[in-house]
Backbone as XML, in Angstrom:
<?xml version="1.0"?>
<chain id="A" units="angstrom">
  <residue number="1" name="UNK">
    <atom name="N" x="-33.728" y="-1.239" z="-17.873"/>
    <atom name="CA" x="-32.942" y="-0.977" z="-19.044"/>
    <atom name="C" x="-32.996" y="0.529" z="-19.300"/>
  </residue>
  <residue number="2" name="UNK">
    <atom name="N" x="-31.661" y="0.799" z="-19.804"/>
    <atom name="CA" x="-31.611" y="2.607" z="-20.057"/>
    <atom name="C" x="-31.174" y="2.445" z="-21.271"/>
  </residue>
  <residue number="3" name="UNK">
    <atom name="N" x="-31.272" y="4.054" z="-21.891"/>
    <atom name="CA" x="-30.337" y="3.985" z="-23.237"/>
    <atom name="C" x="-29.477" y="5.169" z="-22.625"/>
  </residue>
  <residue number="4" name="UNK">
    <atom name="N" x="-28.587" y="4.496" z="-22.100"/>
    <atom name="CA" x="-27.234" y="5.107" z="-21.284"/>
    <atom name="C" x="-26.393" y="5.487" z="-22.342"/>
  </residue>
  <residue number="5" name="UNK">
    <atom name="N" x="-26.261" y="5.535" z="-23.495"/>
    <atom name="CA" x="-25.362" y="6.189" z="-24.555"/>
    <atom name="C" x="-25.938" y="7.279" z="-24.523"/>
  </residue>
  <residue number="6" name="UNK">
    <atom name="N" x="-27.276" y="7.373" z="-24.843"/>
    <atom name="CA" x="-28.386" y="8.723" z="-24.503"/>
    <atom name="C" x="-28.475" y="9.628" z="-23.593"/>
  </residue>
  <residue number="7" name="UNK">
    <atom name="N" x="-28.147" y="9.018" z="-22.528"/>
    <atom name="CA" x="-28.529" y="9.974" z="-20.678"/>
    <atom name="C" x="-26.921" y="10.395" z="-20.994"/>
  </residue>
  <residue number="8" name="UNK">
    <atom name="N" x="-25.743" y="9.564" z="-21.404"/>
    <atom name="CA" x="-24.166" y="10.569" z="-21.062"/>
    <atom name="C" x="-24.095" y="11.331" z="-21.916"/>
  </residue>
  <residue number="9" name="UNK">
    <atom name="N" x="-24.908" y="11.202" z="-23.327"/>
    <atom name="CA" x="-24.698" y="12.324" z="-24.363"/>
    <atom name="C" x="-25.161" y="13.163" z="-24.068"/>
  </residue>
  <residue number="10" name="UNK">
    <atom name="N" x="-26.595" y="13.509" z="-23.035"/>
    <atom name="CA" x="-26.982" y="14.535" z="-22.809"/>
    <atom name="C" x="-26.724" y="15.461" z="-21.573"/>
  </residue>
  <residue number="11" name="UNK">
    <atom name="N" x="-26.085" y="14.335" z="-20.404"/>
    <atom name="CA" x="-26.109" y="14.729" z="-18.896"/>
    <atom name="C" x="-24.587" y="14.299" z="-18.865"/>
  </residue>
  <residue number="12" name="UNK">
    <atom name="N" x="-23.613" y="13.866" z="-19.743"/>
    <atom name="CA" x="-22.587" y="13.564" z="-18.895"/>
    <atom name="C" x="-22.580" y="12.567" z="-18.839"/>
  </residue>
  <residue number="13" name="UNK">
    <atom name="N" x="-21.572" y="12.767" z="-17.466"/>
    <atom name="CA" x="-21.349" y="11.441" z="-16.248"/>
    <atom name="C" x="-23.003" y="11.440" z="-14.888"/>
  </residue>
  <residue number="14" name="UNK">
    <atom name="N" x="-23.510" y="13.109" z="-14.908"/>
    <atom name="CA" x="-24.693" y="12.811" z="-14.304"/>
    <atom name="C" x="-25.810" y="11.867" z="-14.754"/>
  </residue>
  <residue number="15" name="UNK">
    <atom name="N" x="-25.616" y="11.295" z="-15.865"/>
    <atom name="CA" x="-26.680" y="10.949" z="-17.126"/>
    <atom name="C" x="-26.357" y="9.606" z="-16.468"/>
  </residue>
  <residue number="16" name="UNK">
    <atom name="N" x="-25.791" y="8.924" z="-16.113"/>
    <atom name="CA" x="-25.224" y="7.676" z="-15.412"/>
    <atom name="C" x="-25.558" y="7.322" z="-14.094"/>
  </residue>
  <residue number="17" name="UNK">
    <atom name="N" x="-25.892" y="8.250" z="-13.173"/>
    <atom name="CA" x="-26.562" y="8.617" z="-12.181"/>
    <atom name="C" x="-27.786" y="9.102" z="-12.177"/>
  </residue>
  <residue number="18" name="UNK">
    <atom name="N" x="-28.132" y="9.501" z="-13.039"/>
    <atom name="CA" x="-29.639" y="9.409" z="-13.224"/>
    <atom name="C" x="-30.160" y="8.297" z="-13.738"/>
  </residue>
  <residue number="19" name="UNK">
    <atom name="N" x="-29.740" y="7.680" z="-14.406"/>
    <atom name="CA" x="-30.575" y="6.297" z="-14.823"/>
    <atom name="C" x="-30.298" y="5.302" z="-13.673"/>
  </residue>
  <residue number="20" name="UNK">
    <atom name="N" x="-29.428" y="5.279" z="-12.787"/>
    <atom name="CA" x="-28.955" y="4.274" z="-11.538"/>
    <atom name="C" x="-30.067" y="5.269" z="-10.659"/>
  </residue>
  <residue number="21" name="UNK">
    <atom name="N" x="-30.358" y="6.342" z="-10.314"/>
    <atom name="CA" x="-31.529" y="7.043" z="-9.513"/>
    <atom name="C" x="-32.892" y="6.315" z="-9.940"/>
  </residue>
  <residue number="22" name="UNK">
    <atom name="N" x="-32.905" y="6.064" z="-11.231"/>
    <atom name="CA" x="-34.668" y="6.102" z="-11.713"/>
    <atom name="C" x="-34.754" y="4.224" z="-11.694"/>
  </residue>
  <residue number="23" name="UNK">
    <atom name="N" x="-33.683" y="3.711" z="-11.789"/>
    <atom name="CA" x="-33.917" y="2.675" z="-11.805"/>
    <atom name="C" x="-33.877" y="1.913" z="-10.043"/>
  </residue>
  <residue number="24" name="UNK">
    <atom name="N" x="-33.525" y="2.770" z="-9.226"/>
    <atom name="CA" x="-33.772" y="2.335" z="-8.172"/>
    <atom name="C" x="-34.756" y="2.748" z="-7.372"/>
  </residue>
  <residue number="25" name="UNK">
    <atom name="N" x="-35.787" y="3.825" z="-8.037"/>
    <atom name="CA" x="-36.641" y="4.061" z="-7.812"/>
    <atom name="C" x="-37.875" y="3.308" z="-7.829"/>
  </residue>
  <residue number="26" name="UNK">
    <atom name="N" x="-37.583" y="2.770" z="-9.296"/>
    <atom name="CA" x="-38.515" y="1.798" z="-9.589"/>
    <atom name="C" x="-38.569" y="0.469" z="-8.993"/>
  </residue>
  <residue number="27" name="UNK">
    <atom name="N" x="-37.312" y="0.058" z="-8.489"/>
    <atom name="CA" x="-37.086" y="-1.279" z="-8.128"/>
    <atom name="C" x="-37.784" y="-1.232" z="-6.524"/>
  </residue>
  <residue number="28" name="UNK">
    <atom name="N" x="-37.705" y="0.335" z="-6.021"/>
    <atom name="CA" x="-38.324" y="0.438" z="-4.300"/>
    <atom name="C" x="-39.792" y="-0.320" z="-4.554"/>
  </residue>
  <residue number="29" name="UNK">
    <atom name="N" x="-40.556" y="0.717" z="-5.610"/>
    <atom name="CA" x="-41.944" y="0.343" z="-6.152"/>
    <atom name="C" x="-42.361" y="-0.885" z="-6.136"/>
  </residue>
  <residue number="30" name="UNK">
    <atom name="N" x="-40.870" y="-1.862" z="-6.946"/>
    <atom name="CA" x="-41.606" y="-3.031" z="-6.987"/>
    <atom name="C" x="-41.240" y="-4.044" z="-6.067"/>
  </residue>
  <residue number="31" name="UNK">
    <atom name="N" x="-39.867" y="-3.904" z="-4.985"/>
    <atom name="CA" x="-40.391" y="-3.905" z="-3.711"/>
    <atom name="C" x="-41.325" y="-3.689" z="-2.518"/>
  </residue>
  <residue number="32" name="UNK">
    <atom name="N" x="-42.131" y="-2.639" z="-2.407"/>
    <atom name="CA" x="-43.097" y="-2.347" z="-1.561"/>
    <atom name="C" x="-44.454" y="-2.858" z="-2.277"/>
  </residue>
  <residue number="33" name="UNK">
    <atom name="N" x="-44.461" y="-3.236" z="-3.864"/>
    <atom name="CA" x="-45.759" y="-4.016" z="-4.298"/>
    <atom name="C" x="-45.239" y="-5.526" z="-3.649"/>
  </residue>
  <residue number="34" name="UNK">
    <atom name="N" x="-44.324" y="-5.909" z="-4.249"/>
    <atom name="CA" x="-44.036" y="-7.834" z="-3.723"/>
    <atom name="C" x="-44.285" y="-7.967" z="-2.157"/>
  </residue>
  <residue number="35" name="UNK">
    <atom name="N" x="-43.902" y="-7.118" z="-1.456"/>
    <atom name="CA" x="-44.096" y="-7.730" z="-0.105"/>
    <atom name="C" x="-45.941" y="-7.420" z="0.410"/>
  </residue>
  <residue number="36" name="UNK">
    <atom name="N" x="-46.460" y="-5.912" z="-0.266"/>
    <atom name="CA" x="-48.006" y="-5.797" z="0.102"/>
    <atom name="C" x="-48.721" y="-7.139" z="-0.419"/>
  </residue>
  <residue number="37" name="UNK">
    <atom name="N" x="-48.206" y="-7.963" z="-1.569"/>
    <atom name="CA" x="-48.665" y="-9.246" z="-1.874"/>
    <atom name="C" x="-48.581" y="-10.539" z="-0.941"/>
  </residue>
  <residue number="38" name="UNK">
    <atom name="N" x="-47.328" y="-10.225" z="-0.579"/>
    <atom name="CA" x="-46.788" y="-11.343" z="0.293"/>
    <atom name="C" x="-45.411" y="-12.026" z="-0.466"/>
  </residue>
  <residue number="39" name="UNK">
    <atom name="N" x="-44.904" y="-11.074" z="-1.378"/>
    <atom name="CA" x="-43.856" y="-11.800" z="-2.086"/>
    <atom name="C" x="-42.605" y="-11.582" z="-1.724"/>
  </residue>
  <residue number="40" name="UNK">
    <atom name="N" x="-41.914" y="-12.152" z="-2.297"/>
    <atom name="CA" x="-40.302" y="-11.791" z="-2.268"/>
    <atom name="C" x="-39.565" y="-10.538" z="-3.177"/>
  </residue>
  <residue number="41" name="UNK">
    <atom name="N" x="-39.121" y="-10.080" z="-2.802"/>
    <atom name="CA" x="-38.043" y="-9.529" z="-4.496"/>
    <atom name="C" x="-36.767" y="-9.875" z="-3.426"/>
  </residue>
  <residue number="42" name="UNK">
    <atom name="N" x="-35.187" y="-9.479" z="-4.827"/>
    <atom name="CA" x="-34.375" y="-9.110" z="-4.182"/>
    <atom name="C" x="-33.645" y="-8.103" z="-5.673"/>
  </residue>
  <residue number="43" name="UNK">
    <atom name="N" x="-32.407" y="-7.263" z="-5.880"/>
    <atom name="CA" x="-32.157" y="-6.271" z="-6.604"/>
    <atom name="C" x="-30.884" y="-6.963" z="-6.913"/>
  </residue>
  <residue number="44" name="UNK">
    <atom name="N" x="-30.238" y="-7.022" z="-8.265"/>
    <atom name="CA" x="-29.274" y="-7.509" z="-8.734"/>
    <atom name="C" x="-28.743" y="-6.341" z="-9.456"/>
  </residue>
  <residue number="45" name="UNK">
    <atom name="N" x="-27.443" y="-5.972" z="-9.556"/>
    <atom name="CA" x="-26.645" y="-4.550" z="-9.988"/>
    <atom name="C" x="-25.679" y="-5.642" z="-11.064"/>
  </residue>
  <residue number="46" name="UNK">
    <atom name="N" x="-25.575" y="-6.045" z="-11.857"/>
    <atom name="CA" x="-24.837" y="-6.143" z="-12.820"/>
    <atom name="C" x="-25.308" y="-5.291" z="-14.273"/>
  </residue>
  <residue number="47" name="UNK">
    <atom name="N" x="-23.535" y="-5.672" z="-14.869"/>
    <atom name="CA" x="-23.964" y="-5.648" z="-16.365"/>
    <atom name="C" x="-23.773" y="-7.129" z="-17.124"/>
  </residue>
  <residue number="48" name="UNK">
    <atom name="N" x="-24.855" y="-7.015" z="-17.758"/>
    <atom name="CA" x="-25.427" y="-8.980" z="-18.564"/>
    <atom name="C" x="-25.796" y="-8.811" z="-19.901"/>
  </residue>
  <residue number="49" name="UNK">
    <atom name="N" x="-25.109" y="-9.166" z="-20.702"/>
    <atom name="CA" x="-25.499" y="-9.530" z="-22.132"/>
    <atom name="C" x="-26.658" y="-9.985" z="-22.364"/>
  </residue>
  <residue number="50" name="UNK">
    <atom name="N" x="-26.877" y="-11.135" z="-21.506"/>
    <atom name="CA" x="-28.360" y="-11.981" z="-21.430"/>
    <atom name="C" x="-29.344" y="-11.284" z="-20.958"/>
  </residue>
  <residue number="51" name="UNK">
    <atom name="N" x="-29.460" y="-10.051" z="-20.404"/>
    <atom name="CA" x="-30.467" y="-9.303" z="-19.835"/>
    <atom name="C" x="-31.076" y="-8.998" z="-21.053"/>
  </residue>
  <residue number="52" name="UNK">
    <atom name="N" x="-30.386" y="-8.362" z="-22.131"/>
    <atom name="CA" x="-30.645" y="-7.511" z="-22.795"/>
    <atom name="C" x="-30.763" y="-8.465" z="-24.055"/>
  </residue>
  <residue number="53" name="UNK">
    <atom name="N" x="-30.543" y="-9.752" z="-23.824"/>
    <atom name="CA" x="-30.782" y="-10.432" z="-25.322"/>
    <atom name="C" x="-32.094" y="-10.890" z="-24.637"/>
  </residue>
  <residue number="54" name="UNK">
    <atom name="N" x="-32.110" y="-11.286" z="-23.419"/>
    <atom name="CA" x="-33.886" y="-11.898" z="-23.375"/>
    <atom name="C" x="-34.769" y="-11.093" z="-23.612"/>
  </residue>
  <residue number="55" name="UNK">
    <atom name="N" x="-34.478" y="-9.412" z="-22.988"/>
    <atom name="CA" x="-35.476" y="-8.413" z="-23.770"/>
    <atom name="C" x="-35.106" y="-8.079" z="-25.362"/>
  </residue>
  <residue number="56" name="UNK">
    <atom name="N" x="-34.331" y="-8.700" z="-25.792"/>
    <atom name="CA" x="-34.393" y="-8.415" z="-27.686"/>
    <atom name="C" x="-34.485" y="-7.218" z="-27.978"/>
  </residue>
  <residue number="57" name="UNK">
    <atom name="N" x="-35.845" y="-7.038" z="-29.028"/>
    <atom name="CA" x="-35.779" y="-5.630" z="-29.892"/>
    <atom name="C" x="-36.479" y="-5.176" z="-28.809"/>
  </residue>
  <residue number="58" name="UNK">
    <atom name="N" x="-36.771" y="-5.281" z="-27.794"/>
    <atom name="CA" x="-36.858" y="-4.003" z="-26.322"/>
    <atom name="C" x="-36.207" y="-3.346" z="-26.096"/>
  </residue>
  <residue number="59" name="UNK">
    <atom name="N" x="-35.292" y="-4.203" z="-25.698"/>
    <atom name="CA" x="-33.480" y="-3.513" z="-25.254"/>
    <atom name="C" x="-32.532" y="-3.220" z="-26.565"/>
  </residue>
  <residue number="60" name="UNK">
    <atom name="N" x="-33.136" y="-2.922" z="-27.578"/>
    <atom name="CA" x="-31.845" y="-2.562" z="-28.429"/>
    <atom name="C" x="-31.339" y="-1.088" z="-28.289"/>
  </residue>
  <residue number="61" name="UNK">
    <atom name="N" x="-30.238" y="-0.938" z="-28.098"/>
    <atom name="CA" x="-28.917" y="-0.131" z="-27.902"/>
    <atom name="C" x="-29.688" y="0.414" z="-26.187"/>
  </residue>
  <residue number="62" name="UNK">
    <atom name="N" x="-29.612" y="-0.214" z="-25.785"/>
    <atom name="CA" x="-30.053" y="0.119" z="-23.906"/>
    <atom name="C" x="-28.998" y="-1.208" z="-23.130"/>
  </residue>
  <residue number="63" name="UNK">
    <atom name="N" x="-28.942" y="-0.382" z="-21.767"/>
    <atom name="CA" x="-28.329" y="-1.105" z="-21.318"/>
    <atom name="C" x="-28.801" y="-1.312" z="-19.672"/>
  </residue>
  <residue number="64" name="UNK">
    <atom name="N" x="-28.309" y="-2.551" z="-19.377"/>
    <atom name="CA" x="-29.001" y="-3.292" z="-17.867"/>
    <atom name="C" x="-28.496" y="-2.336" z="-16.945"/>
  </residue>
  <residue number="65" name="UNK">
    <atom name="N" x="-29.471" y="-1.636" z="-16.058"/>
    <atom name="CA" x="-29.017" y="-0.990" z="-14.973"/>
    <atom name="C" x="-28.793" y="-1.398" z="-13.542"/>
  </residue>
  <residue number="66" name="UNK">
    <atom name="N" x="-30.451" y="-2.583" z="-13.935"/>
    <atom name="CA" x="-30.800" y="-3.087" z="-11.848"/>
    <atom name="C" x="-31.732" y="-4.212" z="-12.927"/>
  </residue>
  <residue number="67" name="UNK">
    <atom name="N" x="-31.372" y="-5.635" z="-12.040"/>
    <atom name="CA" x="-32.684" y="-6.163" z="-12.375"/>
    <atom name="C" x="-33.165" y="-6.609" z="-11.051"/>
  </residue>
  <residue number="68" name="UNK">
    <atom name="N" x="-34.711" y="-7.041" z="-11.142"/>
    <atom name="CA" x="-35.075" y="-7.388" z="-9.513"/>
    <atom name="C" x="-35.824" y="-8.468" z="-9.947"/>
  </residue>
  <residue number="69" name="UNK">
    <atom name="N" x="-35.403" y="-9.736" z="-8.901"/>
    <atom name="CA" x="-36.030" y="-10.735" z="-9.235"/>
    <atom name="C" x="-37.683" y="-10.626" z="-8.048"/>
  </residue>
  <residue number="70" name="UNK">
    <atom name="N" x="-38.406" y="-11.323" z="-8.483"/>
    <atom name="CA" x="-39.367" y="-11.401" z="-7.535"/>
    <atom name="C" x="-39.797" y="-12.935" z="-7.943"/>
  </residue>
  <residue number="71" name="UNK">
    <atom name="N" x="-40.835" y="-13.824" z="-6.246"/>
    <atom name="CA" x="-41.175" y="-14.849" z="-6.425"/>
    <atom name="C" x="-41.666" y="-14.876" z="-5.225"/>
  </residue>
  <residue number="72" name="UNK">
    <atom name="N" x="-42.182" y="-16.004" z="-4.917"/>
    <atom name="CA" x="-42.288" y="-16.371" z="-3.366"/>
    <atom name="C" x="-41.904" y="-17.033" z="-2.360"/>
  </residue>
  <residue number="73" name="UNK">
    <atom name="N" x="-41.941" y="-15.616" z="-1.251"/>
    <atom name="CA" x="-40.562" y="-16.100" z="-0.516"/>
    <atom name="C" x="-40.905" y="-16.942" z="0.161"/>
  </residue>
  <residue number="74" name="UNK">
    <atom name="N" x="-39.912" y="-17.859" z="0.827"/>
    <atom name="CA" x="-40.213" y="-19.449" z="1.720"/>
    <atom name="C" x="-39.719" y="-18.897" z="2.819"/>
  </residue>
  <residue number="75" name="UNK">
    <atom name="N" x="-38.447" y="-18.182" z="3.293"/>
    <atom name="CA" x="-37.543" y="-17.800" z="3.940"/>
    <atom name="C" x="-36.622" y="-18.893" z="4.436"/>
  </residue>
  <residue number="76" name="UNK">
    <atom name="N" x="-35.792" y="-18.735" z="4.956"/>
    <atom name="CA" x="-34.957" y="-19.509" z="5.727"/>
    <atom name="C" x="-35.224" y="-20.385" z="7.099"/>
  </residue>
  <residue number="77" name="UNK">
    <atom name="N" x="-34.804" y="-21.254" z="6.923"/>
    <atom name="CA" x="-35.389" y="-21.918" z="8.588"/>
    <atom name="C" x="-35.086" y="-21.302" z="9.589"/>
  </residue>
  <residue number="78" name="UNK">
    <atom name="N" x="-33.425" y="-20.933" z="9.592"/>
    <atom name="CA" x="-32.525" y="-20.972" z="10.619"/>
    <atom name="C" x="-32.647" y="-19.614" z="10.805"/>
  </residue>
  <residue number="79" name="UNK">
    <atom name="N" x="-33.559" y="-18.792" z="10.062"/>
    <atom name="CA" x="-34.343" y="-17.209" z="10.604"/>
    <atom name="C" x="-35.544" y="-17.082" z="11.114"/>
  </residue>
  <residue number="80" name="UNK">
    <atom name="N" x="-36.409" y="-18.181" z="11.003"/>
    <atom name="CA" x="-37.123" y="-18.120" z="11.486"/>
    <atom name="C" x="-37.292" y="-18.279" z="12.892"/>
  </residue>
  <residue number="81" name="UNK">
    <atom name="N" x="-38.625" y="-17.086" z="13.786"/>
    <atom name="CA" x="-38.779" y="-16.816" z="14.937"/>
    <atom name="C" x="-38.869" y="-18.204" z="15.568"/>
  </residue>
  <residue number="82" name="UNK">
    <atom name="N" x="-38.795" y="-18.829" z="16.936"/>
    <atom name="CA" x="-39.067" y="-19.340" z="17.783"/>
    <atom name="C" x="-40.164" y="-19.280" z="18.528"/>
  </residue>
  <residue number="83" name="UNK">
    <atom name="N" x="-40.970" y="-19.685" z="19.044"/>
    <atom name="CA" x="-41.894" y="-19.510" z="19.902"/>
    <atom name="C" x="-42.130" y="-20.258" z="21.098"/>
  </residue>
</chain>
């Protein structure tokens, strides 16, 4: 979550690109933690009303940049190696 009214009032249109920079920064982070666990993530790029109502008075006047789900992964059969 950003307060993207905030980053364009101050940066522009760069202010929009910087919060899509920092938030995919963070999402690498919590990619390279889920898998040192043994987990899954994957990165979702929308904009969601519901993002920002499940975080409530967190997210007030901010807006969804990246969300990343994480869990544990099973994988696919039909990827899995052969032996």
């Amino acid at each position: 979550m950003a307060d993207l009214a905030g980053a364009l009032g101050t940066w522009d249109d760069r202010g929009y690109r910087a919060a899509q920079l920092e938030a995919g920064i963070v999402a690498g982070k919590i990619y390279l933690g889920t898998h040192a666990y043994g987990y899954g993530a994957t990165g979702l790029t929308f904009y969601d009303d519901e993002v920002t109502s499940f975080f409530s008075r967190h997210a007030a006047d901010k807006s969804c940049m990246l969300v990343v789900a994480v869990g544990k992964s099973i994988g696919r059969p039909d990827l899995r190696p052969t032996s």
